[in-house]
C-alpha positions as CSV (number, residue, x, y, z in Angstrom):
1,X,-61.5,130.4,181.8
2,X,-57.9,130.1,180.2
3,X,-55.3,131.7,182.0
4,X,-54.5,134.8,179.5
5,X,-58.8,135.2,178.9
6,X,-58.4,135.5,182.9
7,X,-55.1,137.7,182.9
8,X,-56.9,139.6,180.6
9,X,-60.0,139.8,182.5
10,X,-58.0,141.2,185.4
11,X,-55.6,143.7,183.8
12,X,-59.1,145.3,182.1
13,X,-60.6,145.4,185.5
14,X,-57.7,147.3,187.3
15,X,-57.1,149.5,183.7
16,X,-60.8,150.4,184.1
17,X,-60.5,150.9,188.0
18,X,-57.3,153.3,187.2
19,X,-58.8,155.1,184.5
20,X,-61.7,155.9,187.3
21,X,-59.4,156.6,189.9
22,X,-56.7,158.9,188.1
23,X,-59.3,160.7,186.4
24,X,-61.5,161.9,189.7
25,X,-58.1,162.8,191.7
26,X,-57.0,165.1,188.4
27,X,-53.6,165.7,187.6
28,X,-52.2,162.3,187.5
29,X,-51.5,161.0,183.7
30,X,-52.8,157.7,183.2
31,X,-50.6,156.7,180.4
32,X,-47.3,157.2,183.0
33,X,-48.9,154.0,184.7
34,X,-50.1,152.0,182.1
35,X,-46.3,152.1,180.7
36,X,-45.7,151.5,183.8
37,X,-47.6,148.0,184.1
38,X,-46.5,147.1,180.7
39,X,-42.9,147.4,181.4
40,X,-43.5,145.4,184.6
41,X,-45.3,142.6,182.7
42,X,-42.4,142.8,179.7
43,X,-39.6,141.6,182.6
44,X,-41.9,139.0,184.4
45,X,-44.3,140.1,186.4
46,X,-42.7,139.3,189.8
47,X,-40.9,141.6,192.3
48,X,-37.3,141.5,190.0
49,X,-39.7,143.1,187.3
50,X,-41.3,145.4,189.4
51,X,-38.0,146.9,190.3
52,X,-36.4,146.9,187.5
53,X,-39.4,148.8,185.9
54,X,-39.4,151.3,188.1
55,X,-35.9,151.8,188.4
56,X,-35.6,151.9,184.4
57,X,-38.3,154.2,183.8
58,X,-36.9,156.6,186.6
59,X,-33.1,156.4,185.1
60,X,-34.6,156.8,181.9
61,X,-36.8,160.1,183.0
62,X,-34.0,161.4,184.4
63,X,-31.3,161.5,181.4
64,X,-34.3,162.7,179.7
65,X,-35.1,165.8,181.9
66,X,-30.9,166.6,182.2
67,X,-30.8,166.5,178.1
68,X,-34.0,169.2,177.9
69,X,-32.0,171.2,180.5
70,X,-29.2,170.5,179.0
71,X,-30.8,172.0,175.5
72,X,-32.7,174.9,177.0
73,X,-29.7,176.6,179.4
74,X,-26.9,176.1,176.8
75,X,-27.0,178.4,174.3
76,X,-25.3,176.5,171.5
77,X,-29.0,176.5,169.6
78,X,-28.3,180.3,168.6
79,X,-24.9,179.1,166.8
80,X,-26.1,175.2,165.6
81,X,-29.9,175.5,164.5
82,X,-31.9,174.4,167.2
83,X,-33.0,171.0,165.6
84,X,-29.0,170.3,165.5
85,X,-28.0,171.1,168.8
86,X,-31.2,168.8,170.3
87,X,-30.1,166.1,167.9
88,X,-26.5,166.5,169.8
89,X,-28.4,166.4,172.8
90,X,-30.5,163.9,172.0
91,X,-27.7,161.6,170.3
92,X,-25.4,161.6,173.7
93,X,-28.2,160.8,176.3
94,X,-29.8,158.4,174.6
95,X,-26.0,156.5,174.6
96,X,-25.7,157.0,178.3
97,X,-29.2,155.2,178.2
98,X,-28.0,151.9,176.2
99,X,-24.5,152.4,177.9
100,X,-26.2,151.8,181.4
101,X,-27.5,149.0,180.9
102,X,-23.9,147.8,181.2
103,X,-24.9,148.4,185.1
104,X,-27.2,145.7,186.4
105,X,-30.3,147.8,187.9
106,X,-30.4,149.4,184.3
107,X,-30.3,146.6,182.0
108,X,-33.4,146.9,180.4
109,X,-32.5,149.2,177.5
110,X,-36.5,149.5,176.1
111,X,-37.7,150.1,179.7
112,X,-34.7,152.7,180.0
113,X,-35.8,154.3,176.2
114,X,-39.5,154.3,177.3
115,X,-39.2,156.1,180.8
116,X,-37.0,158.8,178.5
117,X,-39.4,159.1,175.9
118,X,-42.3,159.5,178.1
119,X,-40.3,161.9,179.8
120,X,-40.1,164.0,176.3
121,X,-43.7,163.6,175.3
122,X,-44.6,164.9,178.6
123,X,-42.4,168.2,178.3
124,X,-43.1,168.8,175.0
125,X,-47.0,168.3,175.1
126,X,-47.5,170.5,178.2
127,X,-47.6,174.2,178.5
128,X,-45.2,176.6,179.4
């Protein structure tokens, strides 16, 4: 077998071993680990990429759950529009996202973007 038919192989194996897993326990989202494993396959694979992963997704999260705070408890929505006040919001995090990558443990600016974005499609696809 060549080695990306058995990288392959093994990545559906543990994808269909998660899917099982996550879906019995309840209330863990799947897709948070599968961007997860992609993010630590993008940066190598190896224990560098496993941290920088987690550490990029996490930072990223985070900027993401201060902007929707940020947008909810300040009342400038009432005076902007809402969509321009996010888009303020929005605008500014997302540069303290790229800007930290200037800092070595956030240097990946996709992994960074992904762990905010999944953040945001978390908050706005779930109930109130």
């Amino acid at each position: 077998m060549s080695k990306m038919g058995a990288l392959s192989l093994s990545i559906a194996v543990l994808g269909g071993i998660a899917a099982w897993a996550f879906l019995s326990l309840g209330g863990i989202v799947i897709w948070a680990a599968f961007i997860g494993w992609a993010f630590f396959f993008q940066l190598g694979g190896d224990t560098n990429a496993l941290r920088n992963a987690i550490v990029g997704l996490i930072f990223g999260s985070i900027v993401a759950w201060i902007a929707a705070v940020v947008i909810l408890a300040v009342p400038l929505a009432d005076k902007l529009t809402l969509p321009l006040w996010a888009g303020i919001v929005v605008g500014a995090t997302v540069w303290v996202i790229c800007y930290g990558a200037t800092i070595k443990a956030f240097s990946s600016i996709p992994t960074n973007v992904c762990g905010y974005a999944a953040t945001f499609a978390y908050l706005l696809q779930t109930a109130e």
